[in-house]
N, C-alpha and C positions, 0 to 999 in steps of 0.2 A: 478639507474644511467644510461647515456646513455654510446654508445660505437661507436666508427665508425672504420673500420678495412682498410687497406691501404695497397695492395699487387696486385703485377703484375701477379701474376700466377692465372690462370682461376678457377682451381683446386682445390687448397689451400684455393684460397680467399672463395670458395661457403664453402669448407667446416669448414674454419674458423666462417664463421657466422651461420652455419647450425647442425655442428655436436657436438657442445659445449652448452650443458644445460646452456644459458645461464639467458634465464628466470627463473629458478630455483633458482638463485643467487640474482635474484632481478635486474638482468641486459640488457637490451633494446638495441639490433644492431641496431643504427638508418640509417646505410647507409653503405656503401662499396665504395673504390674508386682502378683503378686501375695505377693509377699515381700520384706523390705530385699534378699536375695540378688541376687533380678531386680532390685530396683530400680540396685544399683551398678553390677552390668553394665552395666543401660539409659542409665544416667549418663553414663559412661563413650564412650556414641556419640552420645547426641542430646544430651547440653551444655544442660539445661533453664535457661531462665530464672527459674519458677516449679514447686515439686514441692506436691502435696496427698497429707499421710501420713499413711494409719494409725496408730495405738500399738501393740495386739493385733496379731499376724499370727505363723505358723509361721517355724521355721527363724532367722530377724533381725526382730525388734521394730523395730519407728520409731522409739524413742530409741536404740538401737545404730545404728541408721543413720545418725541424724544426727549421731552422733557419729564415724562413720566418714565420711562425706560432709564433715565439716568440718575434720578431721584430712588426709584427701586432696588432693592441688596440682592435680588433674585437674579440680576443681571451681571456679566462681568464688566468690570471698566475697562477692560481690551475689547471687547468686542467694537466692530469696525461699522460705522454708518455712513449709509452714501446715500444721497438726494436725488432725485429725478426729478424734477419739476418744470411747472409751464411759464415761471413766477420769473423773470429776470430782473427782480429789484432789490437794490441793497438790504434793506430792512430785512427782509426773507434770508439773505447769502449771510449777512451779519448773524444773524439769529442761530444758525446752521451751525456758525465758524462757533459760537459760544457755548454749544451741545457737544463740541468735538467728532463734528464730521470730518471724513474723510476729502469728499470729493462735492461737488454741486453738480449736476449734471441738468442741461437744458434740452426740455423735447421739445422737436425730436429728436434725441438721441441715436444715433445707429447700434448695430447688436457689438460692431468690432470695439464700439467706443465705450460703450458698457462692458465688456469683458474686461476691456484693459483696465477700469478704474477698478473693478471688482478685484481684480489681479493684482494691483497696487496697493488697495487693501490689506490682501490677505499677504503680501510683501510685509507691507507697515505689522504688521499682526506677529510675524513671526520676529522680528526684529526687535517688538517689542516683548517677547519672549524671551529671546534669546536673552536679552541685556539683564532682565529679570533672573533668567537664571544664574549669570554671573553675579549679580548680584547674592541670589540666595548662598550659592556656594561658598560666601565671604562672612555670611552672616550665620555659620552653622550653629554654633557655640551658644549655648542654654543662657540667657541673660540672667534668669536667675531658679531656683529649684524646683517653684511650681510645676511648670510642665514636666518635670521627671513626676513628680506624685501624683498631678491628675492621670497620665498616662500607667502607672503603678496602679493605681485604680482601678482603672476600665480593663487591664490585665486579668486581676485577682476576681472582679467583678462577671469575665464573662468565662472564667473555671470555674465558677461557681459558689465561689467563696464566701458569700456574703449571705445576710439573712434580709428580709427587706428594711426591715429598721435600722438595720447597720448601711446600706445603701444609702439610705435618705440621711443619715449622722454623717458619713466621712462624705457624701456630697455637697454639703451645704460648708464641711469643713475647707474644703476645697477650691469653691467660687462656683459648684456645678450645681447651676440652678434643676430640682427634680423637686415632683408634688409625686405622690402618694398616686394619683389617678392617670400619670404619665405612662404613655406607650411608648413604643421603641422601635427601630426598624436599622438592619444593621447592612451594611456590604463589605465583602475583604478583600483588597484588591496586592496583587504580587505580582512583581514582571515575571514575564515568561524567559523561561532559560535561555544563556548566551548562546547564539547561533554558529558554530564551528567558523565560519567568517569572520566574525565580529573581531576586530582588532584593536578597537580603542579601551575596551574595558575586560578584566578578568575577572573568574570568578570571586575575587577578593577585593571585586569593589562594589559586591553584593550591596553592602551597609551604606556606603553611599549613597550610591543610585535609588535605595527605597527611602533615604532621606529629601533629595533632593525633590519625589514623585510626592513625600508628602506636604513640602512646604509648596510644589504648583498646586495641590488640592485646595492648600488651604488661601493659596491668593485667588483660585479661580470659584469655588465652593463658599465663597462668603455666607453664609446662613446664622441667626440667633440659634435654629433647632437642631443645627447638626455641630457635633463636635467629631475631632479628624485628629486619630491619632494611632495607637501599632501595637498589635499582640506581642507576645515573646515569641516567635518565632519573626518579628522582625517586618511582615506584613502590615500593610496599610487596614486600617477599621475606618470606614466611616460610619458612626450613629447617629441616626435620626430621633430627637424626642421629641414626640407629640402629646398637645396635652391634649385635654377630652372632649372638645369641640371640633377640633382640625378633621378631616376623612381619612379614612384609610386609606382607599383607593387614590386617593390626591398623592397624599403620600408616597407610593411605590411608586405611582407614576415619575414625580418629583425625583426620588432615589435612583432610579433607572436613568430618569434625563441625567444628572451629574455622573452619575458612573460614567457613564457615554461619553460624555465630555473631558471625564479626566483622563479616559482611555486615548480619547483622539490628540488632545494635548502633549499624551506624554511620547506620542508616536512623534507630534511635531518637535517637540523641544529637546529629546534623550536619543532620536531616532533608534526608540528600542516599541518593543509592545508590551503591552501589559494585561492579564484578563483579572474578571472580578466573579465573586461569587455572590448570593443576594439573599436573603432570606424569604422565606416565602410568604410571611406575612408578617402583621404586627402583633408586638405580645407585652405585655407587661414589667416591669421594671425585676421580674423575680422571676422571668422567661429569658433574664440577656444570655445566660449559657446555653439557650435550645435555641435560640435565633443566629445564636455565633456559632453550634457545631452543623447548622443547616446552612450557613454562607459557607464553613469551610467545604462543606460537602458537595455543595453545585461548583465551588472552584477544583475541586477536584475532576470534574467534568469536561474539562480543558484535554484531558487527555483521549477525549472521546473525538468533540467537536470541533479542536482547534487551540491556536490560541488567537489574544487579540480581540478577547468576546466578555460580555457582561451575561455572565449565565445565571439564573433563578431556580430558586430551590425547588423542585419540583416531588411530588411522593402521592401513592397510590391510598387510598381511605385503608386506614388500619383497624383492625379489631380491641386494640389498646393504642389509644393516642398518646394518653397520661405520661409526660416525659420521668424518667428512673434517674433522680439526683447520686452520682457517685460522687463520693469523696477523695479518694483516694487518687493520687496523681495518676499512677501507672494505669491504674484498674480506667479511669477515665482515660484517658490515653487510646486505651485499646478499643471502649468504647466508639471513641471519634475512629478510630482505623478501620473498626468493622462497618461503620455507619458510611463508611465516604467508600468502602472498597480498596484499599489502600491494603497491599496484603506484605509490604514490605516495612511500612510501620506497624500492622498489627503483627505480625512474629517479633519485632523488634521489642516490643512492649507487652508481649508474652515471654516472651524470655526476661526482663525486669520482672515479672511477676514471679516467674521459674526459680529465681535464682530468692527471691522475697521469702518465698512461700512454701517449697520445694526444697533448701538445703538446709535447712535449718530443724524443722521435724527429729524427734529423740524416739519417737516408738510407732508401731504401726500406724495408731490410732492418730495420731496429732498427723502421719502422711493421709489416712483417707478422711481427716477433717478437711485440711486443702486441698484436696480433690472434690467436696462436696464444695467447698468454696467455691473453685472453677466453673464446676457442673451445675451452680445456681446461676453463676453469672450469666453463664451463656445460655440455659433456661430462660432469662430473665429478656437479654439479648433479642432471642429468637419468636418469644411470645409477644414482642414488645413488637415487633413489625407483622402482628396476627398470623404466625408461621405456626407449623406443626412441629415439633420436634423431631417427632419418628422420622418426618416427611425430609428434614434437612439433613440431619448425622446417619441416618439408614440404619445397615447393622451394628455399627455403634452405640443404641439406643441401650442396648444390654450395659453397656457401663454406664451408664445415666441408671438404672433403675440396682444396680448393683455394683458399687464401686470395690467393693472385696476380689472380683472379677482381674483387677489390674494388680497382676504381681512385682511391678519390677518399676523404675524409673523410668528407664526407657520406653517400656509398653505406655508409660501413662503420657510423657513428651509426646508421643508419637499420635496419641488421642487426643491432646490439645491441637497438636499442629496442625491434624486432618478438621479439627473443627472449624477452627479458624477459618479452612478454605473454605469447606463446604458453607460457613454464612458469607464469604467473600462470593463468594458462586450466586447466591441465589440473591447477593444482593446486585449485582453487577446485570442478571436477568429480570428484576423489578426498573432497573432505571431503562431496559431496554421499552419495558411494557408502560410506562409513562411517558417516555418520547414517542410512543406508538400513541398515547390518552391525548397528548398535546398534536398532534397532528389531526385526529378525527378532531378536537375542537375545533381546529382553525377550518379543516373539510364541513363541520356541520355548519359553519359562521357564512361562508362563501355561498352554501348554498339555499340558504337563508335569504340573503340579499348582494343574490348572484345580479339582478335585475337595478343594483344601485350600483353609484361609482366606488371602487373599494379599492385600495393600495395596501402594498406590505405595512405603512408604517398606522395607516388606519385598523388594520388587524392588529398589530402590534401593541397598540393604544388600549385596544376593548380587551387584550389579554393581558394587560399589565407585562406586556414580554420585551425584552430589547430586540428592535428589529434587525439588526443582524443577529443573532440568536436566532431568532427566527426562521430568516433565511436560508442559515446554513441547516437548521433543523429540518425546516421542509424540505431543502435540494436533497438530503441528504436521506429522508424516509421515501421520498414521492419520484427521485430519483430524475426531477422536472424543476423548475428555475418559477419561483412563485407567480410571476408576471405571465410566463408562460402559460401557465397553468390555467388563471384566471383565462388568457384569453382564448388558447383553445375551450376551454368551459363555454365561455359567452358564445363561439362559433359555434358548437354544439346545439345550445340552444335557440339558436336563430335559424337551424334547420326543421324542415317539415315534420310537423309532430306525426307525421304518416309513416315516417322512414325510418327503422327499427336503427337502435341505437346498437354502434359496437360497442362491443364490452373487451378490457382486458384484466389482467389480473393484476390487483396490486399487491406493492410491495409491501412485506413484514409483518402481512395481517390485517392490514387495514384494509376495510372492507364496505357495504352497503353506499355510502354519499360516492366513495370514488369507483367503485364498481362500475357506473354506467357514461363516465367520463373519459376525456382525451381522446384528440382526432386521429387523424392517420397515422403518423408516428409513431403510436404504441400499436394499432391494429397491422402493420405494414401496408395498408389500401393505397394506392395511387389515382384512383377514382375522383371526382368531387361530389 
């Protein structure tokens, strides 16, 4: 669970967050504040499970906090508050008791005496989860039709079904407040598969389990802008609508924090995990299907990086940006399959088109019109990600430019199949060369303001990225543990600018900022 600490004093607060095994507990200081002011800000991004507050402090007192923090929707009403104070009078302990503190704590406090209330917390926390859940489980049953048709909706809405005037007509029919100048911002979140262990649930209680993930979203994700509800493959949506004043960047950031949170919840409450995908930016109320097939596509990325993670749509500057509206279910289908790498849905939904398009043909000509069919789409496909044709299908290219060429059924199955791979191929080598894009950003950032204090979640912040994403993203290109990282750099440069630097080679291509970094470890010297 997370923790955010909230104390005026310089002292106390480093060693509140420093000196308290708090990792060992299973517990995460996500931030420090040294005023109620910082602290709402900090609220506000990192979504704490558990906050420890001062009384005393400049600027916002801890009881105006907590009175603003429980008055606010951005916050959950589980979340757990505990006091530290110097204040031993009723007034103060009454005032406390009436905000639904946890605990009063008198300093000086000791570190054993603080863990334990923190502990007891996060006890109460889970408890009051749990109970919750029983409860949702009892309450599955639709009170009444609406939410089948707004969820119907947001279905039809993000395949692409809609025109924008028809959006904003069955929205308002609905109760789903949208303006004409609203943006949008989406995440798709799905547990990750049962674990050969797993003994309490099967794979047929699939439908369950992604009900129950989405009624905690919607007890813990309270928002007016976001509405929380499930494609037809049964996956969790959440959407964010923004109208035209709100920031963008606020935005993702805001989206990222509740990801975050509905991931670590549903680890505590389901003791399953769950990953999400994110879209990569904000778009327009007539963008929901490029914002929904770029979440499904960074959730597909789970099979790269893990599971258990909030990953973000990431993609290299294209020579055609211009999203290609398909209609057709199948045909769209195959699109999303090629777009995410997915090469066991896109055969799957090549063959629906095989059987569409392909058996039905009465003369030559009506087979090499669906052949030209084919041979535009995937044209269309392959220039749509600023690709060469020649470059992708090779000697193939002859039946693109003459499909009279393909005599037989088979010859021509056999020319889909191998296409398929080959943009499966070269899409699966672009996401390699963006995790490569996102690492020199974080390398250029570091070494920027190598000379100030910087943490994973402070990078994490300036990148719009979930910092475990992150994490796992740099361990896994720089082949070094980000903390690490940073502090051989810093030792680096606290050495003699007279004393030539070693260099070693980095991994996967990344190059120039990390070229002249890392101490002995990657050089093997034993030397100082």
């Amino acid at each position: 669970m997370n923790l955010i600490i909230v104390e005026d004093e310089p002292r106390l607060r480093h060693a509140l967050a420093h000196n308290i095994p708090w990792e060992q507990h299973g517990l995460e200081v996500v931030g420090t504040a040294s005023n109620g002011v910082e602290a709402l800000e900090l609220v506000g991004r990192k979504k704490p499970d558990i906050m420890l507050i001062d009384i005393q402090m400049p600027e916002m007192d801890g009881l105006t906090l907590l009175g603003e923090l429980r008055s606010r929707k951005d916050i959950s009403q589980l979340t757990k508050m505990i006091i530290l104070s110097g204040h031993d009078t009723f007034e103060f302990a009454q005032l406390a008791l009436e905000f639904g503190v946890s605990r009063y704590l008198l300093k000086p406090a000791g570190d054993e005496e603080i863990l334990e209330a923190v502990l007891e917390a996060r006890q109460q926390l889970r408890s009051d989860l749990e109970q919750w859940q029983r409860k949702a489980l009892l309450e599955q049953k639709w009170k009444d039709n609406l939410p089948h048709l707004q969820n119907l909706f947001f279905i039809q809405w993000v395949n692409g079904r809609y025109t924008r005037d028809e959006i904003l007509s069955k929205s308002r029919e609905l109760y789903i407040p949208l303006e004409t100048d609203d943006r949008l911002a989406i995440a798709v979140v799905d547990l990750d598969p049962l674990s050969e262990e797993e003994t309490r649930f099967q794979q047929g209680d699939s439908e369950l389990l992604q009900f129950t993930m989405q009624c905690l979203a919607k007890e813990l994700l309270s928002h007016p802008n976001l509405w929380i509800t499930s494609d037809s493959a049964n996956m969790l949506m959440l959407v964010y609508v923004l109208n035209e004043t709100e920031d963008t960047n606020d935005a993702m950031l805001h989206l990222n924090a509740d990801v975050s949170k509905l991931l670590s919840q549903t680890r505590e409450v389901l003791k399953l995990t769950a990953s999400a995908g994110i879209c990569g930016a904000t778009g327009s109320i007539e963008d929901m299907s490029l914002l929904y097939a770029q979440a499904c596509r960074a959730l597909q990325e789970r099979v790269v990086y893990g599971h258990d993670l909030a990953i973000p749509y990431r993609e290299l500057p294209r020579l055609d940006i211009q999203a290609v509206i398909v209609q057709q279910n199948l045909e769209k289908s195959l699109e999303i399959a090629l777009e995410t790498a997915d090469e066991r849905k896109a055969l799957e939904a090549l063959q629906g088109l095989w059987e569409e398009a392909f058996t039905r043909p009465e003369s030559s000509d009506d087979f090499q019109e669906a052949v030209l069919y084919m041979n535009s789409f995937f044209t269309r496909m392959i220039q749509k990600q600023g690709w060469s044709v020649k470059k992708v299908v090779g000697e193939d290219i002859s039946y693109f430019h003459n499909v009279k060429l393909l005599n037989t059924k088979l010859q021509t199955w056999s020319l889909l199949e191998r296409t398929v791979k080959h943009i499966i191929a070269f899409m699966s080598e672009q996401r390699k060369t963006t995790s490569n894009q996102v690492v020199k950003d974080i390398l250029n950032l570091l070494e920027a303001e190598m000379d100030q204090e910087i943490t994973l979640h402070t990078v994490a912040d300036r990148l719009y990225v979930n910092s475990s994403y992150l994490s796992r993203l740099f361990k896994q290109e720089m082949g070094v543990a980000f903390s690490t990282y940073v502090l051989e750099r810093k030792m680096e440069r606290a050495k003699s600018p007279c004393r030539r630097a070693r260099r070693y080679t980095m991994p996967r291509g990344l190059s120039d900022i990390g070229m002249s970094v890392i101490s002995r470890r990657y050089s093997g010297s034993t030397g100082g």
